[in-house]
MINUVO-781642 format. One record per atom (N, C-alpha, C, O): residue in one letter; y, x negated, z. Coordinates in steps of 0.05 Angstrom, whole numbers, padded with zeros to 5 digits, always signed. Last residue first. Layout:
aYXZ;...
//
This chain:
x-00521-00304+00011;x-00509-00295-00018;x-00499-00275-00027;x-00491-00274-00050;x-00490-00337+00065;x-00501-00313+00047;x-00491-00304+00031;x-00468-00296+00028;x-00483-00411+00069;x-00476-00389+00071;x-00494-00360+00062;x-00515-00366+00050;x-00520-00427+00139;x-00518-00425+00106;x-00501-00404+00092;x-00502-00381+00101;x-00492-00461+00196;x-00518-00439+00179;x-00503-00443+00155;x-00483-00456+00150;x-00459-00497+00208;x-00491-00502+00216;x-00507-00475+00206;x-00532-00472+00208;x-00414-00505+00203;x-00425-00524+00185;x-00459-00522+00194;x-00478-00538+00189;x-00372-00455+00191;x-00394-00459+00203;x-00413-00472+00200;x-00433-00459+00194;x-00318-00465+00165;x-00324-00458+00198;x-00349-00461+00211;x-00351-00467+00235;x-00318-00537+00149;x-00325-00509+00138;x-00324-00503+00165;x-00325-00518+00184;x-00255-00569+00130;x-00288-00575+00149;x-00285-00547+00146;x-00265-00533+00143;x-00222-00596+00073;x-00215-00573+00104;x-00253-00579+00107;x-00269-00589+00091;x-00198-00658+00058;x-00223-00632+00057;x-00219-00620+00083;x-00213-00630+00105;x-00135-00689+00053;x-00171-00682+00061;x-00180-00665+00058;x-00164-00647+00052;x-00100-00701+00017;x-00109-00683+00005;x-00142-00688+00020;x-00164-00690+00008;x-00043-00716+00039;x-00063-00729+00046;x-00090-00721+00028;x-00104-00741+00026;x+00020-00694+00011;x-00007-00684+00018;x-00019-00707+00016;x-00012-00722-00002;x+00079-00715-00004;x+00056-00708-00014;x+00035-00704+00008;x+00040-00718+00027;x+00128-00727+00030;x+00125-00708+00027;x+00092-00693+00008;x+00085-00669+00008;x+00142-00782+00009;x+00146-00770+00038;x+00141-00745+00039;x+00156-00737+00057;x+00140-00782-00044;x+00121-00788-00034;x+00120-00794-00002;x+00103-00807+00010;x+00192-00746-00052;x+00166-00739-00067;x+00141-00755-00053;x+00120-00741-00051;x+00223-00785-00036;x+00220-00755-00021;x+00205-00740-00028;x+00200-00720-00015;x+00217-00825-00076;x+00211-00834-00046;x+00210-00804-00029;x+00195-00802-00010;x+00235-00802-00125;x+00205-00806-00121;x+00198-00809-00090;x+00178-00799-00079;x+00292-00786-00102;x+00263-00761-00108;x+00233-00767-00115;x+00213-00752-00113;x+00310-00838-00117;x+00303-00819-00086;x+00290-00800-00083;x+00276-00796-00063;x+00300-00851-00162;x+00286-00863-00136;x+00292-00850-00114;x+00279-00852-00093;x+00345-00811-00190;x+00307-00818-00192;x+00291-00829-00173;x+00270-00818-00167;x+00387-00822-00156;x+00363-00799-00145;x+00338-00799-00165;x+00316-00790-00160;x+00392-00876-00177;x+00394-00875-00148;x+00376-00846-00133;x+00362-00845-00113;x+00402-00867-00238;x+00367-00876-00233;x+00366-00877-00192;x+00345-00878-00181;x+00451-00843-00232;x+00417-00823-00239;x+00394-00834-00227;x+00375-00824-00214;x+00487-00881-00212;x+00480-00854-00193;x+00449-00844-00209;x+00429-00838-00196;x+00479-00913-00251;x+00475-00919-00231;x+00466-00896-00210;x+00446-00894-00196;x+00504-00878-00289;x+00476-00890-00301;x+00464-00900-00278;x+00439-00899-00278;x+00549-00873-00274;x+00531-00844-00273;x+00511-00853-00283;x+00494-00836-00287;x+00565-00931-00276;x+00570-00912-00251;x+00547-00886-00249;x+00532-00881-00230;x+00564-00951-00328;x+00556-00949-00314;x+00549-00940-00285;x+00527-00942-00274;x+00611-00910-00351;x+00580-00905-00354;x+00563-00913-00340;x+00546-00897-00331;x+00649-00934-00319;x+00643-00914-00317;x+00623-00903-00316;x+00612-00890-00298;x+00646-00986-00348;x+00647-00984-00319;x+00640-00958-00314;x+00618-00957-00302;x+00653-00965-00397;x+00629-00979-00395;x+00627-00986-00363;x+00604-00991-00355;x+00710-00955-00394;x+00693-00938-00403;x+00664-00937-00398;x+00650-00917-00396;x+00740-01005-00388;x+00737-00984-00372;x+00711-00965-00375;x+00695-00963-00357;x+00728-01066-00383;x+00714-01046-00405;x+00713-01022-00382;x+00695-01018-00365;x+00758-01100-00353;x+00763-01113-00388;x+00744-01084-00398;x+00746-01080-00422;x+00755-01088-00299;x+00775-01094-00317;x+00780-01094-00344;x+00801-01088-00356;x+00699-01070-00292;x+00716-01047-00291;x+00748-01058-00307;x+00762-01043-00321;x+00662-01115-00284;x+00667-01106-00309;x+00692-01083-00305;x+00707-01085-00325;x+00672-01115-00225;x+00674-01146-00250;x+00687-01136-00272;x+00709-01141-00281;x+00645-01068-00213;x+00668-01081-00208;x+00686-01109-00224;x+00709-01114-00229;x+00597-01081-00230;x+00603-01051-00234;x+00631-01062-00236;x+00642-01065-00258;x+00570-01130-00204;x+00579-01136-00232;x+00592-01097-00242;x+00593-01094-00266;x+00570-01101-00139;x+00591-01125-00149;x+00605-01132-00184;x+00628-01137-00192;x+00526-01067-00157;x+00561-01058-00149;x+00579-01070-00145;x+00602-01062-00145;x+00485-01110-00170;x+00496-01085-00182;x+00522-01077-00176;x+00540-01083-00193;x+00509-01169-00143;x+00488-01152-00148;x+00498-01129-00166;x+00521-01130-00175;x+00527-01236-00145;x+00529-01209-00156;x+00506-01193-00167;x+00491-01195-00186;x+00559-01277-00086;x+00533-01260-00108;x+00543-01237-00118;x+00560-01222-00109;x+00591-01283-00049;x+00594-01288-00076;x+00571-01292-00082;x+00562-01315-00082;x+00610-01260-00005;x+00593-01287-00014;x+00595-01291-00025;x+00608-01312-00024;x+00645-01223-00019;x+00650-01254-00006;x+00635-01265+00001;x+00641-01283+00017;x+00602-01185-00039;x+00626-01192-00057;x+00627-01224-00050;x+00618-01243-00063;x+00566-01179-00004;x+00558-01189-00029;x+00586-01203-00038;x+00589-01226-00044;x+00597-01139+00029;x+00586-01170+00036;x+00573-01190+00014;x+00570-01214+00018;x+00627-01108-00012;x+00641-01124+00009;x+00622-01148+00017;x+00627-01171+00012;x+00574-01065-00022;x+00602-01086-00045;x+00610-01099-00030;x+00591-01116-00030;x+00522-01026-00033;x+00541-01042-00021;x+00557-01059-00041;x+00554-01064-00065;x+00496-00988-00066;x+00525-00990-00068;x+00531-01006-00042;x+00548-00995-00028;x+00449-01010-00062;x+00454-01007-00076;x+00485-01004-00080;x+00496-01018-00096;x+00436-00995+00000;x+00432-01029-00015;x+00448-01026-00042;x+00463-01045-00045;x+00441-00942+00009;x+00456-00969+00029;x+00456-00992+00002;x+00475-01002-00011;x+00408-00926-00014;x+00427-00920-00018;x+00449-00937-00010;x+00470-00943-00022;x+00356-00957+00014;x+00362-00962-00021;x+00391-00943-00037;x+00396-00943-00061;x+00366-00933+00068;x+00365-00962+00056;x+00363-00965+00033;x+00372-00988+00030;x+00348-00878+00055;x+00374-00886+00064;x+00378-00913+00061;x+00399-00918+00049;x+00294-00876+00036;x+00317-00867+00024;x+00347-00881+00030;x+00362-00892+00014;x+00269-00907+00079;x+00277-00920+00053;x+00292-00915+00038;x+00305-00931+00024;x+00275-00869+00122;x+00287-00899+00125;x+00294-00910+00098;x+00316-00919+00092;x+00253-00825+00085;x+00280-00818+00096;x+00293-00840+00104;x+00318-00842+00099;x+00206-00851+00093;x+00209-00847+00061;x+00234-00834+00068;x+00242-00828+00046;x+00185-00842+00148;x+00186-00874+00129;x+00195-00865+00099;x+00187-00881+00081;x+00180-00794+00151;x+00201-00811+00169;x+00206-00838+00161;x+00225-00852+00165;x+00138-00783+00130;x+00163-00766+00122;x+00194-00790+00134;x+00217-00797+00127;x+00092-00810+00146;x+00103-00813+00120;x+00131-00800+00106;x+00142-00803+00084;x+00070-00816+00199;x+00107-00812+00205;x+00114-00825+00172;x+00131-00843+00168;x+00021-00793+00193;x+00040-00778+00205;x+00074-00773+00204;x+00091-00756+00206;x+00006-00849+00170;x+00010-00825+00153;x+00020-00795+00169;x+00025-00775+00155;x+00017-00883+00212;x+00035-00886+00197;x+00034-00861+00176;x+00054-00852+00166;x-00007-00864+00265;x+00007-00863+00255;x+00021-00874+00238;x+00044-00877+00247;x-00076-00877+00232;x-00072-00855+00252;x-00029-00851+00236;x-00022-00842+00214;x-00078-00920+00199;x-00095-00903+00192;x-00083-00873+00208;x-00082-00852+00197;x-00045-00968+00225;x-00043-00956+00200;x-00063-00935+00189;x-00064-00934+00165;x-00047-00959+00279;x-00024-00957+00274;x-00028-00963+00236;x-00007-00961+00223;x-00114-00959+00288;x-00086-00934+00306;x-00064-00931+00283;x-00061-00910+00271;x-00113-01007+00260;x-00130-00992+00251;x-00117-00962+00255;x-00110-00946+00238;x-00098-01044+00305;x-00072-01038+00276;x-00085-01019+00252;x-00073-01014+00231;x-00118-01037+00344;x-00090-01026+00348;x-00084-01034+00317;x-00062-01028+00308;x-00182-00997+00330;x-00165-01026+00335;x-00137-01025+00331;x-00130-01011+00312;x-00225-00948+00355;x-00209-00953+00326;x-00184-00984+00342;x-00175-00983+00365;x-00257-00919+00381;x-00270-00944+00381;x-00243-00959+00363;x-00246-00983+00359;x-00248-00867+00398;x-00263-00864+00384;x-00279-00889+00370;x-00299-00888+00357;x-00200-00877+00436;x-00233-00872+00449;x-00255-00868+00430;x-00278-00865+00439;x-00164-00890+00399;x-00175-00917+00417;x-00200-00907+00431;x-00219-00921+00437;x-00150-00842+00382;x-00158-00857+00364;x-00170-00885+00370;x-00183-00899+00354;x-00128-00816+00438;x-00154-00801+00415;x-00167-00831+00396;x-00190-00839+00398;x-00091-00846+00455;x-00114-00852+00460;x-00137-00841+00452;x-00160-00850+00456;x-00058-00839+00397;x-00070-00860+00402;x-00096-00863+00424;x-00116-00875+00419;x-00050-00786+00401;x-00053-00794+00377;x-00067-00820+00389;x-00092-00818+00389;x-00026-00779+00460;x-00051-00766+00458;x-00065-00783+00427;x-00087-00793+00429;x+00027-00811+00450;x+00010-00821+00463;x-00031-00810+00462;x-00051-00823+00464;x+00053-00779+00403;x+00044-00809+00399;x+00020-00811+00421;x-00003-00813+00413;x+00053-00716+00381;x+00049-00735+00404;x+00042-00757+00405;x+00018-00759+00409;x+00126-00729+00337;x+00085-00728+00338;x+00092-00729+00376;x+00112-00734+00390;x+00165-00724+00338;x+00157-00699+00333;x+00126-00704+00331;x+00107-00689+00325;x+00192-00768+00357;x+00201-00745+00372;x+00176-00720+00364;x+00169-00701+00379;x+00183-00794+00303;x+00166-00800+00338;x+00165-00777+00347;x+00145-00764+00347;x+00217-00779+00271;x+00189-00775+00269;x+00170-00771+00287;x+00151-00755+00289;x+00264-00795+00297;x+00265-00765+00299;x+00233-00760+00289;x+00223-00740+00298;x+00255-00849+00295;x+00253-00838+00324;x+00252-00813+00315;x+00234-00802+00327;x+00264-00856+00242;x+00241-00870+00256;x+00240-00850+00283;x+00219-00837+00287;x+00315-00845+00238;x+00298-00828+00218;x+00267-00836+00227;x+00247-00822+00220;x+00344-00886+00258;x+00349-00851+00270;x+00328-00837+00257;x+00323-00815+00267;x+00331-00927+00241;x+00328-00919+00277;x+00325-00887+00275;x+00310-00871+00286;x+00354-00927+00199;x+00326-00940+00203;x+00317-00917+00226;x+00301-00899+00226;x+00411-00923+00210;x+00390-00900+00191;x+00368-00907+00195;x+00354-00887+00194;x+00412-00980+00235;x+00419-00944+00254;x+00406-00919+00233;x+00393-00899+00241;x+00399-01022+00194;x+00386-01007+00224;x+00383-00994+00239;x+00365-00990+00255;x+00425-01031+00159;x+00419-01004+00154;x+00398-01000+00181;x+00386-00979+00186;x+00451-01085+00175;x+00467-01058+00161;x+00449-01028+00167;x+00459-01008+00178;x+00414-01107+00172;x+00422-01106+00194;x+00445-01078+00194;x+00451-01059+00210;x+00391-01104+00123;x+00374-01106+00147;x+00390-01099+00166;x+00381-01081+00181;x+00435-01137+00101;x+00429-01110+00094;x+00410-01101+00116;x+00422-01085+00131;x+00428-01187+00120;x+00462-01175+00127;x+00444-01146+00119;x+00443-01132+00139;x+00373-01199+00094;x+00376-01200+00127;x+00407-01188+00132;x+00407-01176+00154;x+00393-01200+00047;x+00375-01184+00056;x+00370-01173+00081;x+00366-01150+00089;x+00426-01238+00035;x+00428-01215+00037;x+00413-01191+00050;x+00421-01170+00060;x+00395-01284+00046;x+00416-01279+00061;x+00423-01246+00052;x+00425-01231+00072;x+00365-01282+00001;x+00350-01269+00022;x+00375-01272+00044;x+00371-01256+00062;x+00385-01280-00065;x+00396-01285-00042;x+00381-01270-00009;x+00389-01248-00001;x+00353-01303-00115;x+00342-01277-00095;x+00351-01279-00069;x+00336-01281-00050;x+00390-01330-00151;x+00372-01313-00166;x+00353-01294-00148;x+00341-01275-00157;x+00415-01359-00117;x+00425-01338-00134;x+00415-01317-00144;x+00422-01294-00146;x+00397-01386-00044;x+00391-01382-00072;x+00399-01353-00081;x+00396-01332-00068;x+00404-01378+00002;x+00436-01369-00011;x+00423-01382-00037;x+00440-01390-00053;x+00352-01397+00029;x+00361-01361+00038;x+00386-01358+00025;x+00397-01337+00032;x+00360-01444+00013;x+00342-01422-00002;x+00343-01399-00001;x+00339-01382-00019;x+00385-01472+00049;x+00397-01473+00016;x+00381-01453+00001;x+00388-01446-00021;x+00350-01476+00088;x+00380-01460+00098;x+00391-01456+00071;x+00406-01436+00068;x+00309-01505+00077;x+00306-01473+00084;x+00329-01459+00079;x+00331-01437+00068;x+00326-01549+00072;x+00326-01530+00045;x+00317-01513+00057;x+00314-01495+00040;x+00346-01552+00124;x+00375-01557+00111;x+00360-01548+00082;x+00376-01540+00065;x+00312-01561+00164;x+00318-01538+00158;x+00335-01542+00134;x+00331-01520+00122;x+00287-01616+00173;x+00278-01598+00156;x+00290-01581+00148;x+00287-01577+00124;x+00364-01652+00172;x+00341-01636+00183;x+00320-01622+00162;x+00327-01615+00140;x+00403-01667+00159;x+00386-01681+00165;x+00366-01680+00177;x+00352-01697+00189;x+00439-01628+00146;x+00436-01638+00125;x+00405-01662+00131;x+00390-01670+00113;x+00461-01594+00187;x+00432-01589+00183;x+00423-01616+00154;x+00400-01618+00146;x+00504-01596+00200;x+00501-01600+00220;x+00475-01601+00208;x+00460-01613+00224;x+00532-01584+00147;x+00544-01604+00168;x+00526-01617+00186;x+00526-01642+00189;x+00508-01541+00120;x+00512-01565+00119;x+00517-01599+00129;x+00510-01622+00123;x+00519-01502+00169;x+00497-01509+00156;x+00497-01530+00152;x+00490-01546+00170;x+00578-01480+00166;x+00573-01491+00194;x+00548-01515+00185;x+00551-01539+00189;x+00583-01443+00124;x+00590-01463+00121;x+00588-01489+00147;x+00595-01512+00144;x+00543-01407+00143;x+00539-01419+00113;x+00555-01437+00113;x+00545-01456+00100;x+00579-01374+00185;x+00543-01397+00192;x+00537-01415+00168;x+00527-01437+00172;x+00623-01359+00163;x+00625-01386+00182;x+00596-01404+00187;x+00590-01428+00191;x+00592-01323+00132;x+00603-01350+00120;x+00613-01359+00133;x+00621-01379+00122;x+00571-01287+00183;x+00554-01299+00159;x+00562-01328+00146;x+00548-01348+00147;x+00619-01270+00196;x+00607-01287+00219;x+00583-01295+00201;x+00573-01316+00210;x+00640-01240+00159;x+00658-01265+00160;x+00636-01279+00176;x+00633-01302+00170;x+00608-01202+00149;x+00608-01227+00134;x+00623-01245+00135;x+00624-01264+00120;x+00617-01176+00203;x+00595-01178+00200;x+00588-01207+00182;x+00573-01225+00188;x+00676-01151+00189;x+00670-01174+00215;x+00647-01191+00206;x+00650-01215+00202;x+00656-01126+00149;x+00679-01154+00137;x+00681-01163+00163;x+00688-01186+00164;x+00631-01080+00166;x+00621-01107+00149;x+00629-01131+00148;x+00616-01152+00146;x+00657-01075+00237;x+00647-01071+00208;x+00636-01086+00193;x+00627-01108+00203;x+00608-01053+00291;x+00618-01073+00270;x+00617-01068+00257;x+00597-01057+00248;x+00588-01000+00299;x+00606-01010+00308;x+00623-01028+00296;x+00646-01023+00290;x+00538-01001+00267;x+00562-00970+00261;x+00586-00981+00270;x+00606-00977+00256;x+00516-01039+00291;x+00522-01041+00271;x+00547-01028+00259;x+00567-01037+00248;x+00492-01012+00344;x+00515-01038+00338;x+00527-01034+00309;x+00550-01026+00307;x+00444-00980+00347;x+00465-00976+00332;x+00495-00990+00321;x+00512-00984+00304;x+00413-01011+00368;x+00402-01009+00330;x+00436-00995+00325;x+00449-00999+00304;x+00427-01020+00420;x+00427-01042+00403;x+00422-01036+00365;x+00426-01050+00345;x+00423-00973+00433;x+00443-00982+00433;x+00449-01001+00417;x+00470-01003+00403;x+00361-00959+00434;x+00385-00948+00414;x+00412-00948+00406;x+00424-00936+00388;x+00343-00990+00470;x+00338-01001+00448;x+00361-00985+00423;x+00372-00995+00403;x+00366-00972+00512;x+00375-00999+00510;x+00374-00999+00473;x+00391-01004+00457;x+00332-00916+00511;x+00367-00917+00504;x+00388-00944+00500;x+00411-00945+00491;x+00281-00938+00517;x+00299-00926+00494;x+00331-00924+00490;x+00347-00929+00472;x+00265-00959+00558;x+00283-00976+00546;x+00287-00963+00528;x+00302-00976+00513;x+00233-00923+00575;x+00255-00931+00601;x+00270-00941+00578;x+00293-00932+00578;x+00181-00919+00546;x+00199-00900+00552;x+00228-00905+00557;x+00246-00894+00544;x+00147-00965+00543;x+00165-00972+00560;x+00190-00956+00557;x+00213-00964+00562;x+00102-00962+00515;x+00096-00974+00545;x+00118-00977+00559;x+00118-00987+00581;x+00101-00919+00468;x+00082-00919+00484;x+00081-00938+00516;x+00066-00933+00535;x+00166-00931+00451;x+00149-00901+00460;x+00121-00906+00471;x+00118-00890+00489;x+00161-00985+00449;x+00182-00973+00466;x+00162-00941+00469;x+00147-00935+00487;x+00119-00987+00397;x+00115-01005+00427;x+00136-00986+00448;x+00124-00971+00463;x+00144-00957+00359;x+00123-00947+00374;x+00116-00957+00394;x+00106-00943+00411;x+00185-00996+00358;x+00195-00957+00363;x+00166-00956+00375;x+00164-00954+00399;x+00164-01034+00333;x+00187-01042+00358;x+00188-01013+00374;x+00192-01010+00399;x+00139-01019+00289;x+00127-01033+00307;x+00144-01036+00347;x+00138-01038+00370;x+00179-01009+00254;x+00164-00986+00264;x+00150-00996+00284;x+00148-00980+00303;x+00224-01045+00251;x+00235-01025+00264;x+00207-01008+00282;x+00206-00999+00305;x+00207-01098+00215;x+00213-01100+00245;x+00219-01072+00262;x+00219-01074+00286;x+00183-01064+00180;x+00164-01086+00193;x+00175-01087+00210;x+00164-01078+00229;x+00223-01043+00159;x+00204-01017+00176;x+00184-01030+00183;x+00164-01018+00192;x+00271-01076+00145;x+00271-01066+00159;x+00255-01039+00177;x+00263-01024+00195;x+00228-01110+00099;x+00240-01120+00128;x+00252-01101+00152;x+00246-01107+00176;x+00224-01064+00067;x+00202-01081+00078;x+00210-01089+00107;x+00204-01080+00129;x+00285-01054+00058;x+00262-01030+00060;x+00242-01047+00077;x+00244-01043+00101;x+00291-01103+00036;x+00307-01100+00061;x+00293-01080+00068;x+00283-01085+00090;x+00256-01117-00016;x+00250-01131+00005;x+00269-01115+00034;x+00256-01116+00055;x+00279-01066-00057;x+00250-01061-00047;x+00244-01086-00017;x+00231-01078+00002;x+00333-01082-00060;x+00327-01059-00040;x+00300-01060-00020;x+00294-01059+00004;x+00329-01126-00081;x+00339-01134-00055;x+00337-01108-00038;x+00340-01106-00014;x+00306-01104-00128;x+00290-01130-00114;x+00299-01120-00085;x+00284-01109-00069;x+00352-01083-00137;x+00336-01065-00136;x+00312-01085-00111;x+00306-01081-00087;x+00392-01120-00148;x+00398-01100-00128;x+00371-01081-00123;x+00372-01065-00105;x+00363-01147-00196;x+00365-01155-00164;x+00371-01141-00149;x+00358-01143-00128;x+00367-01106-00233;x+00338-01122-00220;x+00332-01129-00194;x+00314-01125-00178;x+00416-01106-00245;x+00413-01079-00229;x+00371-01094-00219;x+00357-01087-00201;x+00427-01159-00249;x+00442-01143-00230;x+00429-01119-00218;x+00429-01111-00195;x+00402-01160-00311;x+00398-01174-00284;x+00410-01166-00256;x+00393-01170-00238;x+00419-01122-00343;x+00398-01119-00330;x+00394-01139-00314;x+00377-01133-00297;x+00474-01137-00341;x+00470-01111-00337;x+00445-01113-00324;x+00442-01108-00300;x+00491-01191-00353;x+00494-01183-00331;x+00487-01157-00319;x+00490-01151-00295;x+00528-01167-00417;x+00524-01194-00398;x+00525-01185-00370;x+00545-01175-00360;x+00494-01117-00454;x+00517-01125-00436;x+00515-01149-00425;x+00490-01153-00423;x+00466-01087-00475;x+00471-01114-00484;x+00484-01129-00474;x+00487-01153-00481;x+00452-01040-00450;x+00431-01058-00452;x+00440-01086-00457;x+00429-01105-00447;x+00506-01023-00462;x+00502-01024-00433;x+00475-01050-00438;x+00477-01074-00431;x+00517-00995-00512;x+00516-01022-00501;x+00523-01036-00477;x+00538-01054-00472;x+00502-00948-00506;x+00492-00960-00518;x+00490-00995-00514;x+00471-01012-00513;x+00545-00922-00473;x+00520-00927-00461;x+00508-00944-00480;x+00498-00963-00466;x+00593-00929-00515;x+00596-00931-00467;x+00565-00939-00470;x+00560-00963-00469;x+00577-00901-00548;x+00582-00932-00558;x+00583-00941-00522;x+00572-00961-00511;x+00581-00854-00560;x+00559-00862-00547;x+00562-00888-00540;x+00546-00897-00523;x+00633-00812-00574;x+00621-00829-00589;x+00609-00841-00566;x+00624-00840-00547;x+00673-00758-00614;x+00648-00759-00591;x+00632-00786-00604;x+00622-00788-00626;x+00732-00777-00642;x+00716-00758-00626;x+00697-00768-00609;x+00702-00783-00590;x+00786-00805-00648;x+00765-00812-00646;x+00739-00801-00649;x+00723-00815-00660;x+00832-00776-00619;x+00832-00791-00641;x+00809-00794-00657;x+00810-00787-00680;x+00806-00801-00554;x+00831-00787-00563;x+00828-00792-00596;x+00820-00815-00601;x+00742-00806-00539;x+00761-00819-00534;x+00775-00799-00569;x+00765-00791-00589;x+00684-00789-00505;x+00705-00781-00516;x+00731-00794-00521;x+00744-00793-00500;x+00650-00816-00464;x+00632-00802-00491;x+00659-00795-00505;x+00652-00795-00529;x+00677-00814-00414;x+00654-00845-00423;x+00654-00840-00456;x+00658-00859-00472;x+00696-00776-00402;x+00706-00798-00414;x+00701-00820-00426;x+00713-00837-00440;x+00652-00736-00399;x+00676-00735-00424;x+00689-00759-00426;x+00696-00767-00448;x+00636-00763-00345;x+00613-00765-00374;x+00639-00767-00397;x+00645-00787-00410;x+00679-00749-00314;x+00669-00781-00323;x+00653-00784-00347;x+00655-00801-00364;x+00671-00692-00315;x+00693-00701-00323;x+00693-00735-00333;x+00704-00744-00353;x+00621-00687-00289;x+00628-00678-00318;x+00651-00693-00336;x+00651-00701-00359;x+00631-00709-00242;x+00613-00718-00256;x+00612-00715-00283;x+00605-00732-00299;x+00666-00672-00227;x+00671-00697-00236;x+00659-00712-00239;x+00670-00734-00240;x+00637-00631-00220;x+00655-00628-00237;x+00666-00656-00239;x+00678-00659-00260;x+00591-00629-00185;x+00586-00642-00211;x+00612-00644-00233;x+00611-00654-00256;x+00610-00622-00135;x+00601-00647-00136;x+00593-00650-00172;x+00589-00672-00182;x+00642-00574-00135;x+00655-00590-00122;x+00640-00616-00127;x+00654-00636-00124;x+00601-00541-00156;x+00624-00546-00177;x+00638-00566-00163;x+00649-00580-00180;x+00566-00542-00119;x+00556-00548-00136;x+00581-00558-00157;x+00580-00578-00170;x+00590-00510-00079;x+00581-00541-00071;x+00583-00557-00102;x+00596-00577-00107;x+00603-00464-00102;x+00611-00476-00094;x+00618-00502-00096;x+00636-00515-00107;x+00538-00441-00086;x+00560-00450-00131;x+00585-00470-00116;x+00583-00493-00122;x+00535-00451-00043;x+00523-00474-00066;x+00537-00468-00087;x+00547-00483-00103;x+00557-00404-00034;x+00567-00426-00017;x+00554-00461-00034;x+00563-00484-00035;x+00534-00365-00063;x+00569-00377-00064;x+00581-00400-00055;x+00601-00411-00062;x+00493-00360-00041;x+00496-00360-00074;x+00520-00373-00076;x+00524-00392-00090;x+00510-00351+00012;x+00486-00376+00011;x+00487-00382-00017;x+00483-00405-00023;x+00536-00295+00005;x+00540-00313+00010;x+00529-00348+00013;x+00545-00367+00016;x+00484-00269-00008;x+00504-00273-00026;x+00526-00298-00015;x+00529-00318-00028;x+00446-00280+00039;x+00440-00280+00006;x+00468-00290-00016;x+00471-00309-00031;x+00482-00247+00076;x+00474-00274+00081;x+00463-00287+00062;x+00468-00311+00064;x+00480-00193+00047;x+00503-00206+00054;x+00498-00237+00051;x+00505-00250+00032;x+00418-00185+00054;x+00433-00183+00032;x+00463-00206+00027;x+00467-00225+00012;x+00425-00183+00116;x+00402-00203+00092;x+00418-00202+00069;x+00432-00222+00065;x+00444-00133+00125;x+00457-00166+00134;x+00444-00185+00117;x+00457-00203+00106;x+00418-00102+00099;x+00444-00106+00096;x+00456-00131+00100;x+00471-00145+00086;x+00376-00099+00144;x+00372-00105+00100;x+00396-00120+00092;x+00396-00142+00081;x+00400-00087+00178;x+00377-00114+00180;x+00386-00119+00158;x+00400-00138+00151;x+00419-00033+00168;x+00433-00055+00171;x+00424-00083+00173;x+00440-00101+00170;x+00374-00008+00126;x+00393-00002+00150;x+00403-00027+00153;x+00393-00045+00139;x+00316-00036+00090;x+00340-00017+00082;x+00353-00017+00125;x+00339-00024+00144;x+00269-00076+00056;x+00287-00065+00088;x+00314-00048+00081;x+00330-00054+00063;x+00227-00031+00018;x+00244-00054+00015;x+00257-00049+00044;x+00257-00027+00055;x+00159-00012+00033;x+00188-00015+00028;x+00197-00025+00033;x+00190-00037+00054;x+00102-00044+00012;x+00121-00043+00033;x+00143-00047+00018;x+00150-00064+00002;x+00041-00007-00015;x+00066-00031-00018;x+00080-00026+00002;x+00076-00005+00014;x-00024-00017+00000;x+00000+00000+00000;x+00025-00018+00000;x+00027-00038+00013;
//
């Protein structure tokens, strides 16, 4: 029997709250793509002229295009790494033996928010230039020349690391918050399983939502940073965006919305695979009679 539609004021309010939720995204929607529109027309339109492609086309050929966006990418996929090797390990130790230090520990991830960058890279290139001096006669001194190699500045990596440790934090702990960690583990330790057996078989596919919201946010981070890259002087993606913006407006541009696309291609794959299914087998209700035919 079908069920009538809600009708009296419930209905009503539903309705209302419908239309409004329609309005409130058209809205949104014209507020974030109209100048997205407006950049495309300029990239693609020039006065006189008509409709011409020439912005994107030679983007491929560009000096510096595909190396830049390689490395900014490189330097995403390593700071991602670095920062959920040192974060998830650190979160789950504090939640299972030492409760007490959460709020130490959340003080410290959030520093960052505090300092800005340009504090952050000034105290970088006083250490880069301190190096030399003092290390020239030491093993360290090609360690210290390797982490400000061009071609995969790992000094960056570690300033980005440090950068994105409060989105780290916050998207790590709200996962926690929502398993029971402790029952999870001694379930998984009385069944015979080894602490890194627990912590990659048990929770890490629990907190796959919470690890693909860290990375989101750290490959947004990495990508449009500019400032600490800048005064070092490397050039990653949003450094050579900037380079070029003098001598080829148009092609700055393009690149911009060529930058933003492939930024939610990768973010919809990473929220696509924070969000896929484990795809186990459901266990039958009654694995001890047969069924009937």
């Amino acid at each position: 029997m079908d069920t009538p539609p809600a009708s009296g004021p419930r209905g009503g309010r539903r309705r209302r709250t419908g239309a409004w939720r329609r309005v409130v995204l058209a809205v949104a929607g014209l507020y974030f793509l109209t100048p997205l529109a407006a950049s495309f027309v300029f990239t693609v339109h020039t006065p006189g002229q008509g409709v011409s492609f020439d912005a994107y086309t030679a983007l491929l050929s560009a000096d510096g295009f595909v190396r830049s966006l390689l490395l900014s990418l490189g330097l995403a996929a390593a700071t991602i790494v670095l920062s959920l090797t040192l974060a998830v390990p650190a979160l789950i130790a504090v939640r299972l033996g030492s409760p007490r230090l959460r709020p130490v520990v959340e003080v410290m991830c959030m520093l960052p928010l505090v300092v800005p960058p340009i504090a952050l890279v000034t105290g970088i290139s006083t250490v880069l230039r301190w190096g030399p001096d003092h290390l020239a006669h030491t093993p360290l001194y090609q360690t210290f020349l390797a982490v400000q190699d061009e071609d995969f500045p790992v000094v960056l990596v570690l300033a980005y690391a440090v950068l994105a440790l409060p989105f780290v934090y916050r998207s790590l702990d709200a996962g926690l918050r929502a398993l029971d960690v402790p029952t999870l583990v001694e379930a998984a330790r009385n069944c015979g399983a080894s602490w890194p057996h627990v912590v990659w078989r048990v929770l890490l596919p629990n907190l796959r939502s919470a690890l693909a919201g860290a990375a989101f946010l750290t490959l947004a981070l990495v990508l449009g940073e500019f400032t600490i890259a800048s005064l070092l002087g490397f050039e990653p993606f949003a450094v050579w965006i900037v380079t070029i913006s003098g001598a080829h407006a148009r092609m700055s541009v393009a690149v911009s919305i060529l930058s933003l696309l492939i930024t939610w291609a990768l973010l919809l794959v990473l929220s696509r695979a924070g969000t896929a299914s484990t795809g186990a087998p459901a266990a039958p209700r009654n694995p001890g009679k047969e069924p009937r035919s």
